[in-house]
C-alpha positions in Angstrom: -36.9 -27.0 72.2 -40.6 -27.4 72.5 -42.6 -27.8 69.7 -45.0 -24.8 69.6 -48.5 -25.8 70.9 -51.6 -25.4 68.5 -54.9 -24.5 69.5 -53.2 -22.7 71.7 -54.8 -22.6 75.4 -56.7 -19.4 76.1 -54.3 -17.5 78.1 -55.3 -14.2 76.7 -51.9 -13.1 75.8 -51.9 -10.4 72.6 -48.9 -9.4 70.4 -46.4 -7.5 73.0 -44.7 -5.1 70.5 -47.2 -4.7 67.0 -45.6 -3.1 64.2 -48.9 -1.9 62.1 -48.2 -0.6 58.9 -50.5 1.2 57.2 -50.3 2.2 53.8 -51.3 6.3 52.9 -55.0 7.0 52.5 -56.5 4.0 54.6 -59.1 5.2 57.1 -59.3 2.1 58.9 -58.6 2.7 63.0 -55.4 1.8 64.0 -56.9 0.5 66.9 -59.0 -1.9 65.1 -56.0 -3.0 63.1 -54.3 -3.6 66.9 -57.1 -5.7 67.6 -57.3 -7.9 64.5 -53.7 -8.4 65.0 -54.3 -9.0 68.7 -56.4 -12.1 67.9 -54.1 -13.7 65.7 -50.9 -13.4 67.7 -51.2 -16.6 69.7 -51.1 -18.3 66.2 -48.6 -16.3 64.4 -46.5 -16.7 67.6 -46.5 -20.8 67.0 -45.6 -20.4 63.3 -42.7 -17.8 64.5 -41.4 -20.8 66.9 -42.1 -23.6 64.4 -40.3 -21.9 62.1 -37.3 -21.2 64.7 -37.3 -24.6 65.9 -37.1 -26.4 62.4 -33.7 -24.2 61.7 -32.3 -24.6 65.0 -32.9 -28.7 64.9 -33.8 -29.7 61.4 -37.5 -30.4 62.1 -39.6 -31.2 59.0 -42.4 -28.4 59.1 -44.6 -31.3 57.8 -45.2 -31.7 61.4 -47.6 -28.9 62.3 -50.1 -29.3 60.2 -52.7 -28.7 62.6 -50.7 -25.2 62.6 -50.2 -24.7 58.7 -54.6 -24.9 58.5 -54.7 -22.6 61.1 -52.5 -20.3 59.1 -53.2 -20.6 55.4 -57.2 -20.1 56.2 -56.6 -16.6 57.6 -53.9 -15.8 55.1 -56.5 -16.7 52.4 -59.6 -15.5 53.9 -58.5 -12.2 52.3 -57.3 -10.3 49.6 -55.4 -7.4 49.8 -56.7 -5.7 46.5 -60.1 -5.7 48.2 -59.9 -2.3 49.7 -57.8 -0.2 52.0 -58.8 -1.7 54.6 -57.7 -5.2 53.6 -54.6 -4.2 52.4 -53.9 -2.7 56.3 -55.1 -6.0 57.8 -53.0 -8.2 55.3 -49.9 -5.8 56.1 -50.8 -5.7 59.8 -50.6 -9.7 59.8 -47.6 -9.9 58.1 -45.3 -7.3 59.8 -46.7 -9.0 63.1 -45.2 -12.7 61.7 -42.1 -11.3 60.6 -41.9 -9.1 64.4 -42.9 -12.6 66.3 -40.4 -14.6 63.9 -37.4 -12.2 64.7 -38.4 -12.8 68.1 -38.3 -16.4 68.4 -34.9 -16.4 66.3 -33.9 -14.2 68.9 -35.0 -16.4 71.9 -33.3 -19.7 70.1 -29.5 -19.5 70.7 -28.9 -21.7 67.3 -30.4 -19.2 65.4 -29.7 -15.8 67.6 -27.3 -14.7 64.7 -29.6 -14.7 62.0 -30.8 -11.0 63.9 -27.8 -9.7 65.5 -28.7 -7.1 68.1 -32.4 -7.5 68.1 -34.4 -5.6 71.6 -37.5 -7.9 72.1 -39.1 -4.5 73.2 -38.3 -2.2 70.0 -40.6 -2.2 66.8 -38.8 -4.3 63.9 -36.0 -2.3 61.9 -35.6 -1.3 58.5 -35.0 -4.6 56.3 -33.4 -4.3 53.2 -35.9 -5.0 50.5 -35.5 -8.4 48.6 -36.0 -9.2 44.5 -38.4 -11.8 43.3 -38.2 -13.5 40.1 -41.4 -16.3 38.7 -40.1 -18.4 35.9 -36.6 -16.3 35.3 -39.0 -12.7 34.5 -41.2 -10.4 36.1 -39.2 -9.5 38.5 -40.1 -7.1 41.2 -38.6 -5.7 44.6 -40.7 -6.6 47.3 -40.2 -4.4 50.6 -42.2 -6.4 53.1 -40.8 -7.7 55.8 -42.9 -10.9 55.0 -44.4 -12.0 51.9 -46.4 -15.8 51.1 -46.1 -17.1 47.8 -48.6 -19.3 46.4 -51.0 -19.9 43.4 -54.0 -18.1 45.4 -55.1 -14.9 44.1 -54.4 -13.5 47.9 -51.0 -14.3 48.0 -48.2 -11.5 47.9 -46.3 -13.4 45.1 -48.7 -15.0 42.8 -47.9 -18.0 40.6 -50.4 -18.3 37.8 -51.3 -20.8 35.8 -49.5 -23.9 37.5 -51.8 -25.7 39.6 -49.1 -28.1 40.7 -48.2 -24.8 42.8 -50.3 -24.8 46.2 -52.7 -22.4 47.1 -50.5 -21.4 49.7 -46.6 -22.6 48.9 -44.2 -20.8 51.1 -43.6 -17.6 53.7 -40.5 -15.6 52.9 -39.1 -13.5 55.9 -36.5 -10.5 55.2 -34.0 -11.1 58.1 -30.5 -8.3 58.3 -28.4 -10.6 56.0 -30.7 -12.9 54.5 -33.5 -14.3 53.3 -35.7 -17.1 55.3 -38.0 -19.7 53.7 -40.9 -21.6 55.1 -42.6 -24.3 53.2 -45.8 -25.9 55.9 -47.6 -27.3 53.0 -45.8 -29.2 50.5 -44.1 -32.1 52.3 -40.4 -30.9 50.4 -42.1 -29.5 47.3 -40.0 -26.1 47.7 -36.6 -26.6 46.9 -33.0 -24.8 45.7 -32.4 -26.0 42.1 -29.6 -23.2 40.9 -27.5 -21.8 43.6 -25.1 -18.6 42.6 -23.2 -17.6 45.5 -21.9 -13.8 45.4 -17.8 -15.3 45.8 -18.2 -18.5 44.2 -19.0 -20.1 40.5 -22.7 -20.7 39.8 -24.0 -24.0 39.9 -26.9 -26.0 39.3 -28.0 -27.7 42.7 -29.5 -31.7 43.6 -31.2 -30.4 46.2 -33.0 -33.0 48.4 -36.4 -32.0 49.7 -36.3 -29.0 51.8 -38.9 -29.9 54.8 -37.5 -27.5 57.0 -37.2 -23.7 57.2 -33.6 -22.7 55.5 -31.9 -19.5 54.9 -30.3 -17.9 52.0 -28.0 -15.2 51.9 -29.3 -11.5 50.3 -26.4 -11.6 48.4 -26.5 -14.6 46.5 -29.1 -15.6 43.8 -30.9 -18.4 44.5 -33.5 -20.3 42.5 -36.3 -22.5 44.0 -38.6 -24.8 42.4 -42.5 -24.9 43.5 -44.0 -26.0 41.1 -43.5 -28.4 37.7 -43.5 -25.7 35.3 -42.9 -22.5 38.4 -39.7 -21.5 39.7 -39.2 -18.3 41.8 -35.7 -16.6 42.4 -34.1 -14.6 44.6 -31.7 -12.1 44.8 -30.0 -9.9 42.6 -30.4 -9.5 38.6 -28.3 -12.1 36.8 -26.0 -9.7 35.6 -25.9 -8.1 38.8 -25.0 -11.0 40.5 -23.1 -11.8 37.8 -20.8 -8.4 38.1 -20.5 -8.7 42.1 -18.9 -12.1 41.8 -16.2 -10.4 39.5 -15.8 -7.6 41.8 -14.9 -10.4 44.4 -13.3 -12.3 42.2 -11.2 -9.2 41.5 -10.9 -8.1 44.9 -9.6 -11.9 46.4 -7.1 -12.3 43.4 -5.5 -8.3 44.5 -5.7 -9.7 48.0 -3.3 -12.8 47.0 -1.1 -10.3 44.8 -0.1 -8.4 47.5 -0.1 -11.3 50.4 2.5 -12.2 47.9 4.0 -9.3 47.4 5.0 -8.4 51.3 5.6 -12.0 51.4 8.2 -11.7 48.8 9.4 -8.5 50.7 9.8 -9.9 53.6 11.8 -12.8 52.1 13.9 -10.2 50.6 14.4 -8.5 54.1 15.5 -11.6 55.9 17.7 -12.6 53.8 19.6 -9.3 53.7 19.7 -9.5 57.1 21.5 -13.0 57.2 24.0 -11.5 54.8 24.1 -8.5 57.2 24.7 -10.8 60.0 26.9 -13.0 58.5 29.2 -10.2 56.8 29.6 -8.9 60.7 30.7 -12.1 62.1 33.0 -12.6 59.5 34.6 -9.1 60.5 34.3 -10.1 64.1 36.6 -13.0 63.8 38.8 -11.1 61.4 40.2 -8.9 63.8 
């Protein structure tokens, strides 16, 4: 893999396939939002391939930071509450990332399964949407394909009022079966404290620095730390989660009851057949 180049050289290549979304009532030109899009996609193309290329190989994303600048300024040069028309740019720029980083798993045989069946050439599908907690409450179902998370006020998911939180923490990409984080900024700072898998016991988690990307599954509820007083979860409601472990807890243990229950059939079987046998040849040499 080759590490994605930044400045990119001017080669004059847009954004093959953009997904603009615009939200109801905004009267900005969809070609203009093209063209803003369009500008950025040589950068938002490298973060889609650092991204890819720290799953596939472990790379720390600490390593493109030239890249992570290049990112957070136009990330934070606006804020989608502005107007309409912001809020179709700051869409626009995030359904592009999430196209080009679907892509780029795509391309990377390592991470090709993280978006089974993916056409380079079609718009991005439907995503399922994915719950955000900060600090255990004020949860809310985010249906972006990609969201940032950050103290800034431009951020998607907003952590207030813990400046050990950076401006710009983390992106967070909705993939088909989970969830993908992406911390540029913080050297490790975002990392998996509480881990409760849908199939298996909670537990609490000592987690080493995460420095590269890493996935999550949509099913399981997962708490990161990004701050010193800021955590943010994902997933399912605790009780949720909570009840879909005992459904699978329910479901594996009637699995095992009637593995055991054939087995104990078949056990019966055979050994009626022995007697079966046995009774025969005893007849056999009788007469």
């Amino acid at each position: 893999l080759k590490r994605p180049i930044w400045p990119p050289r001017k080669s004059g290549v847009g954004l093959q396939c953009a997904n603009v979304m615009t939200r109801k009532g905004v009267t900005m030109k969809q070609g203009d939002l093209l063209e803003y899009v369009e500008e950025h996609a040589p950068l938002l193309r490298a973060v889609a391939e650092a991204v890819a290329e720290s799953l596939a190989a472990g790379v720390a994303l600490s390593a493109y930071a030239a890249l992570a600048e290049a990112f957070q300024e136009i990330v934070l040069a606006e804020n989608a509450d502005a107007s309409d028309a912001a809020t179709a740019r700051c869409q626009a720029l995030r359904s592009a990332l999430a196209m080009e980083v679907y892509n780029a798993l795509a391309l990377t045989p390592e991470t090709a399964h993280l978006v089974p069946g993916w056409d380079l050439c079609q718009e991005a599908a439907a995503v399922a949407p994915v719950r955000v907690e900060i600090r255990g409450t004020a949860g809310r179902i985010l249906s972006e394909r990609c969201f940032v998370v950050g103290h800034a006020a431009e951020c998607d998911v907003q952590a207030v009022g813990d400046q050990t939180v950076l401006p710009l923490q983390c992106i967070v990409v909705s993939l088909p079966k989970s969830v993908l984080v992406a911390d540029f900024w913080s050297g490790g700072g975002t990392r998996r404290t509480w881990h409760k898998p849908r199939e298996e016991p909670s537990s609490p988690i000592s987690s080493p620095a995460q420095c590269a990307a890493f996935v999550v599954e949509r099913s399981d509820r997962v708490v990161l730390r990004i701050g010193t007083r800021t955590t943010v979860t994902l997933g399912p409601k605790a009780r949720a989660a909570a009840a879909a472990r005992r459904k699978a807890a329910a479901a594996h243990t009637a699995a095992a009851r009637d593995a055991a229950a054939e087995a104990a059939r078949a056990a019966r079987a055979a050994e009626a057949a022995a007697i079966k046998a046995q009774a025969a040849k005893a007849a056999a040499a009788a007469a």
